[in-house]
CHARMM-style PDB file with segment names, atoms N, HN, CA, C and O in Angstrom:
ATOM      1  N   UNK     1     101.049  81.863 101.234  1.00  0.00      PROA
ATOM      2  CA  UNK     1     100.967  83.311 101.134  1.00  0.00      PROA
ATOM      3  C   UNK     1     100.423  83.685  99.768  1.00  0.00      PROA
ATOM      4  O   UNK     1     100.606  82.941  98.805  1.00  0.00      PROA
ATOM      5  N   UNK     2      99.764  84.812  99.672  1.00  0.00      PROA
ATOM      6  HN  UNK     2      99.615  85.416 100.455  1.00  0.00      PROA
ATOM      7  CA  UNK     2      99.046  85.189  98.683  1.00  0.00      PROA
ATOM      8  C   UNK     2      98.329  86.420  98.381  1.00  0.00      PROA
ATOM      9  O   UNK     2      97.461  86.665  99.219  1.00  0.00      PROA
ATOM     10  N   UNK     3      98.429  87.251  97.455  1.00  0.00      PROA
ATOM     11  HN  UNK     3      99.134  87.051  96.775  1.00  0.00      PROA
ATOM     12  CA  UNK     3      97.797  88.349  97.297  1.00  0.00      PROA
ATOM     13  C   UNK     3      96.476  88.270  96.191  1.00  0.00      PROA
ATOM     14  O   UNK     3      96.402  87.816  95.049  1.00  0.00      PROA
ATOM     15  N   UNK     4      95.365  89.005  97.189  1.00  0.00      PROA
ATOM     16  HN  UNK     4      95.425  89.374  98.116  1.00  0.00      PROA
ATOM     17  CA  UNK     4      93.776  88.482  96.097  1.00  0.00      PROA
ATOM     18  C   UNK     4      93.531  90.101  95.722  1.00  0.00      PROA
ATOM     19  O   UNK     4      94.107  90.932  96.425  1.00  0.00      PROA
ATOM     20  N   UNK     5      92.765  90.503  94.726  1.00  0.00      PROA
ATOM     21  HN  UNK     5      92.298  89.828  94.155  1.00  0.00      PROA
ATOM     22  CA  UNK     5      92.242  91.448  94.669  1.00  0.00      PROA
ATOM     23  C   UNK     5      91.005  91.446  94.892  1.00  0.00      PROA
ATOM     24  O   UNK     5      90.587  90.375  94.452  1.00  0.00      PROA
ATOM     25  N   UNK     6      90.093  92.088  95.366  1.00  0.00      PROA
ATOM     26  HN  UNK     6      90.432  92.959  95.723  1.00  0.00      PROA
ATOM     27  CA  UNK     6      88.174  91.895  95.798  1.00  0.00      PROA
ATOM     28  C   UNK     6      87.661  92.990  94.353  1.00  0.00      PROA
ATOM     29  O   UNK     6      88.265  93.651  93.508  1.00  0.00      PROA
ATOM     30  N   UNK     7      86.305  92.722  94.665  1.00  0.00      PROA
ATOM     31  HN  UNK     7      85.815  92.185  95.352  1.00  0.00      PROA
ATOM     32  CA  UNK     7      85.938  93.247  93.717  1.00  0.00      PROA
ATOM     33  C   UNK     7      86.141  94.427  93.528  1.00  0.00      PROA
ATOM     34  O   UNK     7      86.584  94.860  92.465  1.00  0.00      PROA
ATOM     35  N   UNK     8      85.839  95.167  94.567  1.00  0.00      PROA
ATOM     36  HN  UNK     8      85.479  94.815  95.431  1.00  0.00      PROA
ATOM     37  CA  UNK     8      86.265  96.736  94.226  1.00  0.00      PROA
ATOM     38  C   UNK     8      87.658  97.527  93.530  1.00  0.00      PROA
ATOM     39  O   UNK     8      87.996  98.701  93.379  1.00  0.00      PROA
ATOM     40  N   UNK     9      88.219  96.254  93.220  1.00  0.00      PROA
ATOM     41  HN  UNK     9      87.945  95.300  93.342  1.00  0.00      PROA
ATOM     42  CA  UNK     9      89.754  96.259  92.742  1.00  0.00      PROA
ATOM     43  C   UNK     9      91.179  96.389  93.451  1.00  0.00      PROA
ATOM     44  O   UNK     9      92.305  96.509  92.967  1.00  0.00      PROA
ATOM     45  N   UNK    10      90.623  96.307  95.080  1.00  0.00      PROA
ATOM     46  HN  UNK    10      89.708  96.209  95.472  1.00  0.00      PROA
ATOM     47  CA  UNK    10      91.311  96.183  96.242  1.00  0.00      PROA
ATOM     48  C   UNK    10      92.151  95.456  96.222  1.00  0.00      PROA
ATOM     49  O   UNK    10      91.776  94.546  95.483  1.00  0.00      PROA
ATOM     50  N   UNK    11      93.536  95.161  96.737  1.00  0.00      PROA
ATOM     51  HN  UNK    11      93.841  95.901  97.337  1.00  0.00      PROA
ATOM     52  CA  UNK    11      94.669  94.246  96.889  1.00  0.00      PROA
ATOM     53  C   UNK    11      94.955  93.982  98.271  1.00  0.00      PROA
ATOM     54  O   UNK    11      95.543  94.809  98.969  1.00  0.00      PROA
ATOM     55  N   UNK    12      94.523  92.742  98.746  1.00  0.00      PROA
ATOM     56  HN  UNK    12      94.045  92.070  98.179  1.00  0.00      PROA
ATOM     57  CA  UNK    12      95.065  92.190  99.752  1.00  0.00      PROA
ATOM     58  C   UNK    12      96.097  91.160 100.065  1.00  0.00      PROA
ATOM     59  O   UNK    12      95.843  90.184  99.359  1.00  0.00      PROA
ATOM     60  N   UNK    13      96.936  90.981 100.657  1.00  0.00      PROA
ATOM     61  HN  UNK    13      97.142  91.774 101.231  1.00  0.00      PROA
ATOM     62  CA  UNK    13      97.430  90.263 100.645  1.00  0.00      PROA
ATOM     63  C   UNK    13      97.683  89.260 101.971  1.00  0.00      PROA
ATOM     64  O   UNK    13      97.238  89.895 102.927  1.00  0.00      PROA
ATOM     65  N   UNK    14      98.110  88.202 102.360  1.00  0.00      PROA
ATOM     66  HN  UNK    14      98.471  87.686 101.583  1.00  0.00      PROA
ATOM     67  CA  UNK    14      98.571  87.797 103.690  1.00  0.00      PROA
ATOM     68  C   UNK    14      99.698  88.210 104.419  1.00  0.00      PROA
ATOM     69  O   UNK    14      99.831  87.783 105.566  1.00  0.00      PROA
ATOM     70  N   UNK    15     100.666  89.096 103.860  1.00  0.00      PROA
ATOM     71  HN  UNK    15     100.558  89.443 102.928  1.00  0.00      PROA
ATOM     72  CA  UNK    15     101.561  89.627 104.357  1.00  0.00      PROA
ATOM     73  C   UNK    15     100.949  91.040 105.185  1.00  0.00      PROA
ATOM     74  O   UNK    15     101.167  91.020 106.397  1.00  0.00      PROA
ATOM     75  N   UNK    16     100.565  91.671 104.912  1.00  0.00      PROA
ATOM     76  HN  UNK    16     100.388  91.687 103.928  1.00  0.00      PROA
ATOM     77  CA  UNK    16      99.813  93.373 104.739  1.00  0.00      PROA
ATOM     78  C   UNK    16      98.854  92.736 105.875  1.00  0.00      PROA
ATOM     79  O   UNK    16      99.123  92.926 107.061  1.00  0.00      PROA
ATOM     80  N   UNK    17      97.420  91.767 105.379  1.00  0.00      PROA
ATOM     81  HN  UNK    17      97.201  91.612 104.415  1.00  0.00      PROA
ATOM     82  CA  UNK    17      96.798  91.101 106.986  1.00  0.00      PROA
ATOM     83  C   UNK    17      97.469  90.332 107.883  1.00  0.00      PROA
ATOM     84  O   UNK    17      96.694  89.706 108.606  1.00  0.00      PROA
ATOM     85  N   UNK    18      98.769  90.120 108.136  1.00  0.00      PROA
ATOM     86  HN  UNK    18      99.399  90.628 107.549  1.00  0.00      PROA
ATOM     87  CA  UNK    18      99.057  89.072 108.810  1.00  0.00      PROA
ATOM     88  C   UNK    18     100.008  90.614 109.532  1.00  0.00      PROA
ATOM     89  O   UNK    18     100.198  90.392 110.728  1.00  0.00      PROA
ATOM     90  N   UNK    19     100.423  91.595 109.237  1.00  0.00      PROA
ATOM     91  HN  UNK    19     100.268  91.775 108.265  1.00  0.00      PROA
ATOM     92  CA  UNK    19     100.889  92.886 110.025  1.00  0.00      PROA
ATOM     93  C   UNK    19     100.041  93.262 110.753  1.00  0.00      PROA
ATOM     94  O   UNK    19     100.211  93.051 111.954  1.00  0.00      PROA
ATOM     95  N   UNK    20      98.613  94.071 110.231  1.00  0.00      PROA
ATOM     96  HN  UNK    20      98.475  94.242 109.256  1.00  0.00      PROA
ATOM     97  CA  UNK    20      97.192  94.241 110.363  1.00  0.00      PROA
ATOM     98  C   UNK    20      96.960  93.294 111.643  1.00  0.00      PROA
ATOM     99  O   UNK    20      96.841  93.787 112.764  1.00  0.00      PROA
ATOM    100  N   UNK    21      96.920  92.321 111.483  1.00  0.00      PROA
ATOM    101  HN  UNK    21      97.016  91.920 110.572  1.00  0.00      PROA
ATOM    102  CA  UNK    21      96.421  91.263 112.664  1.00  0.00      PROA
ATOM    103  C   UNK    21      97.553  91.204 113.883  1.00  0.00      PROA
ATOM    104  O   UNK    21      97.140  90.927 115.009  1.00  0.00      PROA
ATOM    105  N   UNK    22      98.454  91.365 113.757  1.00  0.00      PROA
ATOM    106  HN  UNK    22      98.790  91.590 112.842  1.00  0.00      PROA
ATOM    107  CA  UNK    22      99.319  91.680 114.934  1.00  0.00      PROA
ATOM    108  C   UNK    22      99.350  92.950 115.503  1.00  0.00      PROA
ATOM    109  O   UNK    22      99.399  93.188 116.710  1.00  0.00      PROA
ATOM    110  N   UNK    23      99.316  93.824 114.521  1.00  0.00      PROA
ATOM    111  HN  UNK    23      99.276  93.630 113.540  1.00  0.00      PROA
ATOM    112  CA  UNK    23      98.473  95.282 115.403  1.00  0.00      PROA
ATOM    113  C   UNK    23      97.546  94.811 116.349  1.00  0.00      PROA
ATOM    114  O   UNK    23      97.846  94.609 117.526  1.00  0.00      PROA
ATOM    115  N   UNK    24      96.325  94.615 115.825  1.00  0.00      PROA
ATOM    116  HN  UNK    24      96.082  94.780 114.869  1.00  0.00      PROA
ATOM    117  CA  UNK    24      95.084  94.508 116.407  1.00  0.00      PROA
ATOM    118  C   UNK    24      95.490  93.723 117.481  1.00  0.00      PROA
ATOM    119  O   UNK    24      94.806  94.101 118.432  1.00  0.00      PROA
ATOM    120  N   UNK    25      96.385  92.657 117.910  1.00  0.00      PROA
ATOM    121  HN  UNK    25      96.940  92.350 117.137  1.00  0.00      PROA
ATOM    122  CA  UNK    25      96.164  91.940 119.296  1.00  0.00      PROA
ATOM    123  C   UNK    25      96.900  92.593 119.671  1.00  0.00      PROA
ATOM    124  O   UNK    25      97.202  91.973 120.691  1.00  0.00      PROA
ATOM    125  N   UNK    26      97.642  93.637 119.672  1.00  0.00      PROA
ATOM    126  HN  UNK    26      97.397  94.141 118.844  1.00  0.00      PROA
ATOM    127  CA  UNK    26      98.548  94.515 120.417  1.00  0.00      PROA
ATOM    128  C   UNK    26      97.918  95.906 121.178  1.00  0.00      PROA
ATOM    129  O   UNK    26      98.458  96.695 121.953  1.00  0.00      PROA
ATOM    130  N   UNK    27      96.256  95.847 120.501  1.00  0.00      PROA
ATOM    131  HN  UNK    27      95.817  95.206 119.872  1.00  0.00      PROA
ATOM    132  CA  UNK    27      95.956  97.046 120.577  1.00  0.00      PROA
ATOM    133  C   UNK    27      95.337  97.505 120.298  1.00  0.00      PROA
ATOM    134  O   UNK    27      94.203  97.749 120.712  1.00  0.00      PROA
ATOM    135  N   UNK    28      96.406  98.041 118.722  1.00  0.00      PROA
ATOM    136  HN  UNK    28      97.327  97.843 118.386  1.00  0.00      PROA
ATOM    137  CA  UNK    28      96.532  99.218 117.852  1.00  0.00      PROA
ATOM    138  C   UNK    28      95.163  98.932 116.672  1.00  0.00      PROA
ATOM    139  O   UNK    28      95.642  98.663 115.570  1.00  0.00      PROA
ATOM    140  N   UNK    29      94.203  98.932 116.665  1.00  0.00      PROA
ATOM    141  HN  UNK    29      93.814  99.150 117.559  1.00  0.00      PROA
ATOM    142  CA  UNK    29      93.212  98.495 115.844  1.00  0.00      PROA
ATOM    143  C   UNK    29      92.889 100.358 115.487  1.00  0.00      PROA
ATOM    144  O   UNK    29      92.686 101.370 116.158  1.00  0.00      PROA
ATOM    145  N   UNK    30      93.000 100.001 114.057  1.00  0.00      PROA
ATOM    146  HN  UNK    30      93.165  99.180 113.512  1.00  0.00      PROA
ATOM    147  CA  UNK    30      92.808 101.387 112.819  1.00  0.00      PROA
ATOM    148  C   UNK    30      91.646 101.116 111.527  1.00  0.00      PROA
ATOM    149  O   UNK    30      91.959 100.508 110.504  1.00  0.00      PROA
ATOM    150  N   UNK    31      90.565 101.557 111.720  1.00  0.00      PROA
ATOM    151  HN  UNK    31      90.310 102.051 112.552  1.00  0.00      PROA
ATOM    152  CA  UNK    31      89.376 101.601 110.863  1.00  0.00      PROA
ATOM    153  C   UNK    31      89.778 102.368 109.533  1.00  0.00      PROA
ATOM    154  O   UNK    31      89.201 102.053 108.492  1.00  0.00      PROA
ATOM    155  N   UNK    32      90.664 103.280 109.528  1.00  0.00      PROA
ATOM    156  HN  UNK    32      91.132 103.535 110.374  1.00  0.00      PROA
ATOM    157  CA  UNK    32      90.806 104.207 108.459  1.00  0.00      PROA
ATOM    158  C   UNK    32      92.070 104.324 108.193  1.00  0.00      PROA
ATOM    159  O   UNK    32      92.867 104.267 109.130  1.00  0.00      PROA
ATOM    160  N   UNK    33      92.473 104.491 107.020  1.00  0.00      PROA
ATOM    161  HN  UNK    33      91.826 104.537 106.260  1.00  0.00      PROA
ATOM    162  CA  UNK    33      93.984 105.123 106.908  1.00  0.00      PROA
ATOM    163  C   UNK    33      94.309 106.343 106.849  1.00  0.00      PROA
ATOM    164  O   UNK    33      95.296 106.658 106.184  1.00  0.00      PROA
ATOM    165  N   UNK    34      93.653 107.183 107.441  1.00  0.00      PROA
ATOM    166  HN  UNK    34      92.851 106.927 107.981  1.00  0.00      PROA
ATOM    167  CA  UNK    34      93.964 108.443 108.219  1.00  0.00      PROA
ATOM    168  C   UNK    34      94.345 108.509 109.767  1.00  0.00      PROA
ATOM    169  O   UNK    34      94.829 109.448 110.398  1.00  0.00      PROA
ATOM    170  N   UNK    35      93.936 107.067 110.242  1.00  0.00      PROA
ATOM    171  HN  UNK    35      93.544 106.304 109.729  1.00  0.00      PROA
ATOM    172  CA  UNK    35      93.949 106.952 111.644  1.00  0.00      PROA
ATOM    173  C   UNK    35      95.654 106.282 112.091  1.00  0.00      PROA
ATOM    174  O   UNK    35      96.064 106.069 113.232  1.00  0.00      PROA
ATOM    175  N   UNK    36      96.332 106.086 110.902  1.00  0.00      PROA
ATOM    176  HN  UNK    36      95.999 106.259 109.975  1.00  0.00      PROA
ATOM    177  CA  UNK    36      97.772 104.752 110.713  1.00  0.00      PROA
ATOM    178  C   UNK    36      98.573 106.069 110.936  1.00  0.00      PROA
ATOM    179  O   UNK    36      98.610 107.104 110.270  1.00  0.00      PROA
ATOM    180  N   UNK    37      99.269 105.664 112.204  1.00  0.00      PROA
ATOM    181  HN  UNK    37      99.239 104.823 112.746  1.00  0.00      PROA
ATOM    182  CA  UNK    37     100.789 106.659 112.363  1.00  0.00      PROA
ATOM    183  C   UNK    37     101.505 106.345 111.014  1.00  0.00      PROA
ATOM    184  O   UNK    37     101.309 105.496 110.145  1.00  0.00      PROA
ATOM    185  N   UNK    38     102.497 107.447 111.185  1.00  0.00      PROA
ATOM    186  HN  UNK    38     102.657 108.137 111.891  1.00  0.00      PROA
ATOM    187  CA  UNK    38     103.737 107.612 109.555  1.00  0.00      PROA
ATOM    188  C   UNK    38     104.045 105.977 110.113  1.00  0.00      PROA
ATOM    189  O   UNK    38     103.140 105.183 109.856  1.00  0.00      PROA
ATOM    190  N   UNK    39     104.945 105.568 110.663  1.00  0.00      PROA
ATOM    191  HN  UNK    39     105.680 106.213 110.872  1.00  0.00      PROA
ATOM    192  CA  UNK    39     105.263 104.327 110.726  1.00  0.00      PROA
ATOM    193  C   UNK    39     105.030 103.288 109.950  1.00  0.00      PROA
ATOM    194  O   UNK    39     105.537 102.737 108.972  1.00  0.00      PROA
ATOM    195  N   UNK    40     103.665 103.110 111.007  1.00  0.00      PROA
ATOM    196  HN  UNK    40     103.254 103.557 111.801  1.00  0.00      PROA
ATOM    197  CA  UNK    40     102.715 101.883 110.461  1.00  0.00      PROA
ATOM    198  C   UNK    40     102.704 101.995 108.291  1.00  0.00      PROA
ATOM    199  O   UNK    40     103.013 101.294 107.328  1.00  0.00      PROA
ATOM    200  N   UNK    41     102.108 103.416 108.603  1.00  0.00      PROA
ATOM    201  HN  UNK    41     101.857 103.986 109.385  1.00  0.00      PROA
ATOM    202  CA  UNK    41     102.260 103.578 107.174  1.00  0.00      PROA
ATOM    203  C   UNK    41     103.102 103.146 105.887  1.00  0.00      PROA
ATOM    204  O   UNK    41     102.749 102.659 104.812  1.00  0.00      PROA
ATOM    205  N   UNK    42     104.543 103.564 106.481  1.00  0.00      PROA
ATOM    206  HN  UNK    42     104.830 103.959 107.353  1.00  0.00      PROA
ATOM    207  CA  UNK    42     105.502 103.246 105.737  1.00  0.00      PROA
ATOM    208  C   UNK    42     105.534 101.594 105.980  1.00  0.00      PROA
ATOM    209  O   UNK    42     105.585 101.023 104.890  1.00  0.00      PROA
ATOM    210  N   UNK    43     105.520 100.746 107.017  1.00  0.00      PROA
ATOM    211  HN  UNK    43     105.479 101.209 107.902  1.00  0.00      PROA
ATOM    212  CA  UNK    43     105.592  99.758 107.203  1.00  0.00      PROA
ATOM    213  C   UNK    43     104.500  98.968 106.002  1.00  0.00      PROA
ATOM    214  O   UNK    43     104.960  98.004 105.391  1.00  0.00      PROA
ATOM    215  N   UNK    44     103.432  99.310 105.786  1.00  0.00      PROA
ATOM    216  HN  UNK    44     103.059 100.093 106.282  1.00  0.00      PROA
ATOM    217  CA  UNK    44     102.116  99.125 105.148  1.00  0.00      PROA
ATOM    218  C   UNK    44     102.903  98.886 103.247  1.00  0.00      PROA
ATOM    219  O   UNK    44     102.713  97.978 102.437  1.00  0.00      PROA
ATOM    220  N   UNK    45     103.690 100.028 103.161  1.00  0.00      PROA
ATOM    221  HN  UNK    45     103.845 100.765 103.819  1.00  0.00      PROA
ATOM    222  CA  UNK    45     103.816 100.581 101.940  1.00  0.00      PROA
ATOM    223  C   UNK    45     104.837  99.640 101.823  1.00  0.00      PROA
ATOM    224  O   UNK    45     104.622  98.894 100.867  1.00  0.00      PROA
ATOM    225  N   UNK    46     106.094  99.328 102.561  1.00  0.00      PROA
ATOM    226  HN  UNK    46     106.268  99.933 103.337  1.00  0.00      PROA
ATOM    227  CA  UNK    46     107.060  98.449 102.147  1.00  0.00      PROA
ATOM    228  C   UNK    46     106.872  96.964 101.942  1.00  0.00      PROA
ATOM    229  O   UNK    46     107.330  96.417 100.939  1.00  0.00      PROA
ATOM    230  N   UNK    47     106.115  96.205 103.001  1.00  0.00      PROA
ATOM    231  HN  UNK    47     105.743  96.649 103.816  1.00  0.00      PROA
ATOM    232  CA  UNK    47     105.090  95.425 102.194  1.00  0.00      PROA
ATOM    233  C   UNK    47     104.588  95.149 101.252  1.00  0.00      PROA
ATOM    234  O   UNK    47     104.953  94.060 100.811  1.00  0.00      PROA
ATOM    235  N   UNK    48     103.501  95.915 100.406  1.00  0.00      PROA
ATOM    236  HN  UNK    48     103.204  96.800 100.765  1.00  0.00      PROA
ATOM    237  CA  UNK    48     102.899  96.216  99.306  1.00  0.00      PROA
ATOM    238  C   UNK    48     104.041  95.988  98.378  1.00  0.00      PROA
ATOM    239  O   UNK    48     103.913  95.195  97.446  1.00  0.00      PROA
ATOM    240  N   UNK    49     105.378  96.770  98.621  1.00  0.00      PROA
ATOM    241  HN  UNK    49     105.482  97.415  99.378  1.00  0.00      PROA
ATOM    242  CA  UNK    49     106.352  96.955  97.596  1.00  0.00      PROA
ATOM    243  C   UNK    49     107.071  95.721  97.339  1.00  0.00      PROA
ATOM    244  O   UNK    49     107.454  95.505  96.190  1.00  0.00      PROA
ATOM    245  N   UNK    50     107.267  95.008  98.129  1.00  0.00      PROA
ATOM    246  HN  UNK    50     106.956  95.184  99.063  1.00  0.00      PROA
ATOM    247  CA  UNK    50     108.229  94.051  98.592  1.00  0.00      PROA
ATOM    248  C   UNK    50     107.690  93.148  97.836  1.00  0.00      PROA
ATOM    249  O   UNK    50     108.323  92.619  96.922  1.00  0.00      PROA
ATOM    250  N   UNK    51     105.813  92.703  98.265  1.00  0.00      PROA
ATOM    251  HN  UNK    51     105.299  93.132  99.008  1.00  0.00      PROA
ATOM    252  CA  UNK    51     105.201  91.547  97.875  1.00  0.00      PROA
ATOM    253  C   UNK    51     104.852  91.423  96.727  1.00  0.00      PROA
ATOM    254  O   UNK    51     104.982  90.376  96.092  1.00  0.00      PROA
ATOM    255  N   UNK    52     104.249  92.699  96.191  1.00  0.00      PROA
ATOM    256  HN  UNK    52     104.144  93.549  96.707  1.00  0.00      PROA
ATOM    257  CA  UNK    52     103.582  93.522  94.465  1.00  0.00      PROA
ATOM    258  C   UNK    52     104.511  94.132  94.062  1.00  0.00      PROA
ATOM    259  O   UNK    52     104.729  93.782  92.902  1.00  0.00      PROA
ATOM    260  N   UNK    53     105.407  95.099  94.496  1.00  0.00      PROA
ATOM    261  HN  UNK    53     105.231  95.384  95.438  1.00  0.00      PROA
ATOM    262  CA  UNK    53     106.608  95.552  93.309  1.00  0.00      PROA
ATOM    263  C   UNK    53     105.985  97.282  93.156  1.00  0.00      PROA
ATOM    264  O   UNK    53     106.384  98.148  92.377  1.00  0.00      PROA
ATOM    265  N   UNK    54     104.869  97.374  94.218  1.00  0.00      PROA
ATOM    266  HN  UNK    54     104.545  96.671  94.851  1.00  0.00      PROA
ATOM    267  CA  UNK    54     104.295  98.728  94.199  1.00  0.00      PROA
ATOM    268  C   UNK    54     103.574  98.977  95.686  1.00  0.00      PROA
ATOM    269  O   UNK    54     103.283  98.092  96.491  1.00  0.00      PROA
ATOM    270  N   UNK    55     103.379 100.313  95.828  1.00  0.00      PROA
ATOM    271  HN  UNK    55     103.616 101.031  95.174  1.00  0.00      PROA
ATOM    272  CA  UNK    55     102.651 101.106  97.129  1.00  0.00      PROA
ATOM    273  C   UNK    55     101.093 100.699  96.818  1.00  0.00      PROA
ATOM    274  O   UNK    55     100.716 100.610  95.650  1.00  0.00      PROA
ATOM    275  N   UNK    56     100.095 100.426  98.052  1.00  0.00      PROA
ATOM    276  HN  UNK    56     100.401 100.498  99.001  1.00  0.00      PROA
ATOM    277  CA  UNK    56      99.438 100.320  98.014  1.00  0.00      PROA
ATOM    278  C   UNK    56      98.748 101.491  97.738  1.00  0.00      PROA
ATOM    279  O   UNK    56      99.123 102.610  98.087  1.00  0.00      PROA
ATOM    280  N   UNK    57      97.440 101.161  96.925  1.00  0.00      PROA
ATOM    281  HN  UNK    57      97.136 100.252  96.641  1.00  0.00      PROA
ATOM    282  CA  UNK    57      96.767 102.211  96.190  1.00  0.00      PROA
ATOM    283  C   UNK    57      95.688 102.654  97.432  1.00  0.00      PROA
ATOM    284  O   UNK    57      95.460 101.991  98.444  1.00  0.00      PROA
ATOM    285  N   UNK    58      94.927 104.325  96.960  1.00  0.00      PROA
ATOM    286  HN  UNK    58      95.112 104.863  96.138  1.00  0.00      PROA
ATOM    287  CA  UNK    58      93.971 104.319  97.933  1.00  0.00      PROA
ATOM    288  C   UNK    58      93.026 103.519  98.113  1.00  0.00      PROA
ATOM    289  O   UNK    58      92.350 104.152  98.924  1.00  0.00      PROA
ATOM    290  N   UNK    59      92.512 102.607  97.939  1.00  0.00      PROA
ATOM    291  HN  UNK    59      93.060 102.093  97.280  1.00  0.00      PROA
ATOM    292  CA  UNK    59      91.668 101.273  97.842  1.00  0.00      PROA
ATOM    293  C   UNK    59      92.185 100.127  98.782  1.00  0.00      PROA
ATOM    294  O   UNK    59      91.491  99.567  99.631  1.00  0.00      PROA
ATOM    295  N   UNK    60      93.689  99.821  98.470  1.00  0.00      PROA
ATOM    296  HN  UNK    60      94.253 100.276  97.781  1.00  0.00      PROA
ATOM    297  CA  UNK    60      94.327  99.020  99.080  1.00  0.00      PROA
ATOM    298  C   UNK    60      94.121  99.070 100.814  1.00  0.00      PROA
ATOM    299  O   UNK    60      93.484  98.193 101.397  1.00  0.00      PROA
ATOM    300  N   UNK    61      94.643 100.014 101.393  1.00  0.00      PROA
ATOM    301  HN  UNK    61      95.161 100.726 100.919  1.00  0.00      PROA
ATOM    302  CA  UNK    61      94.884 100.279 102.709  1.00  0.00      PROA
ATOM    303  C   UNK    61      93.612  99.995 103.422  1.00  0.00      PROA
ATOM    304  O   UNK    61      93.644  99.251 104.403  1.00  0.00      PROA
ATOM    305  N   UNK    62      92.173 100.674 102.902  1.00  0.00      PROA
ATOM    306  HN  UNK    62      92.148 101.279 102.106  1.00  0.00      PROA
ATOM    307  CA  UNK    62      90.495 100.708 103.741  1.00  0.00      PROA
ATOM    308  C   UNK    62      90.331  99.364 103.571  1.00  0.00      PROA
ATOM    309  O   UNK    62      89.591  98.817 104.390  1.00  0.00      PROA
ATOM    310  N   UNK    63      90.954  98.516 102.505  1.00  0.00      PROA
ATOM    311  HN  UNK    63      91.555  98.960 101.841  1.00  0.00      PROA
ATOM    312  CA  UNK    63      90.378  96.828 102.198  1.00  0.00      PROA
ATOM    313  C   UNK    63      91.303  96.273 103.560  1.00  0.00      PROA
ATOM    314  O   UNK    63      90.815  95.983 104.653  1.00  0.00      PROA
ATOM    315  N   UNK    64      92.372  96.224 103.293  1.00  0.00      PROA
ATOM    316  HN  UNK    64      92.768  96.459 102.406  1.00  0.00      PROA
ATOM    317  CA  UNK    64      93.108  95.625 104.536  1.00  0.00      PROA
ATOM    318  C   UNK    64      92.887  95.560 105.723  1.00  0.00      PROA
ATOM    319  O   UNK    64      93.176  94.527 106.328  1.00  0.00      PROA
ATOM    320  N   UNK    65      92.206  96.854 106.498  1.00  0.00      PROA
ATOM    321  HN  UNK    65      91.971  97.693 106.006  1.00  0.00      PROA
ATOM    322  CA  UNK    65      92.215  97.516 107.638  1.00  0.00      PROA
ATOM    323  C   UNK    65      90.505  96.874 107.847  1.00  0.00      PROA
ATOM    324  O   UNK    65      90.212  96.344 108.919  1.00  0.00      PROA
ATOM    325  N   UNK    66      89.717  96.963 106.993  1.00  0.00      PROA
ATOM    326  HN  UNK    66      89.955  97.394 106.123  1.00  0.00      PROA
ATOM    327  CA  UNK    66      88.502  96.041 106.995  1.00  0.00      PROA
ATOM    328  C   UNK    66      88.229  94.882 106.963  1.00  0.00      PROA
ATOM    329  O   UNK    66      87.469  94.314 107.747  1.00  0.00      PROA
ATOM    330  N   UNK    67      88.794  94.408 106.087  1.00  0.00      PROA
ATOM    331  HN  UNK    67      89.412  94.869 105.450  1.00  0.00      PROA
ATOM    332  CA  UNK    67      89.591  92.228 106.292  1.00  0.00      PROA
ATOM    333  C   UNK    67      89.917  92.177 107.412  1.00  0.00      PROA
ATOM    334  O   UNK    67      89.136  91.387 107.943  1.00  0.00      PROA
ATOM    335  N   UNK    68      90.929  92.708 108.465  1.00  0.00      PROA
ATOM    336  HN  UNK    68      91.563  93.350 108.034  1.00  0.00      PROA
ATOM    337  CA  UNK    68      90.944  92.164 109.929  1.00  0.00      PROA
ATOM    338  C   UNK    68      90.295  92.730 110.807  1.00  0.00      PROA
ATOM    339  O   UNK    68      90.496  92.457 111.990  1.00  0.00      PROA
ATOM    340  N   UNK    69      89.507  93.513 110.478  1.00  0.00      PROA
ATOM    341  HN  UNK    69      89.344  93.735 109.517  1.00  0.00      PROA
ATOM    342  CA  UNK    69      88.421  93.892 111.603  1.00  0.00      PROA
ATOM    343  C   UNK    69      87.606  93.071 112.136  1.00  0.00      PROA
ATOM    344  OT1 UNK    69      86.810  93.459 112.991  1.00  0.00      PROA
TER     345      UNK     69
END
């Protein structure tokens, strides 16, 4: 397990894509983070917190949601 940042200063991690990727075979595939029910959201954010010690930034969420696309 591991969290990378990309160049754009994005934070990904395998926890955050490995959620992300179980959406998607369920379904629930989200291009945007305007498109993420409150849920998912909060689910997204406790993650981030859990793994980094912080909420994912606006950068964070469009990198994630694009890595498992």
């Amino acid at each position: 397990m591991g969290w990378w940042q990309t160049r754009s200063g994005a934070v990904i991690g395998d926890p955050a894509a490995d959620y992300v990727d179980d959406l998607i075979a369920k379904g629930q595939a989200y291009v945007e983070p305007s498109e993420l029910p409150a849920k998912i959201r909060e689910r997204l954010k406790a993650i981030y917190v859990e793994g980094l010690g912080r909420e994912p930034t606006e950068e964070d969420l469009p990198a994630v949601l694009a890595f498992c696309l």
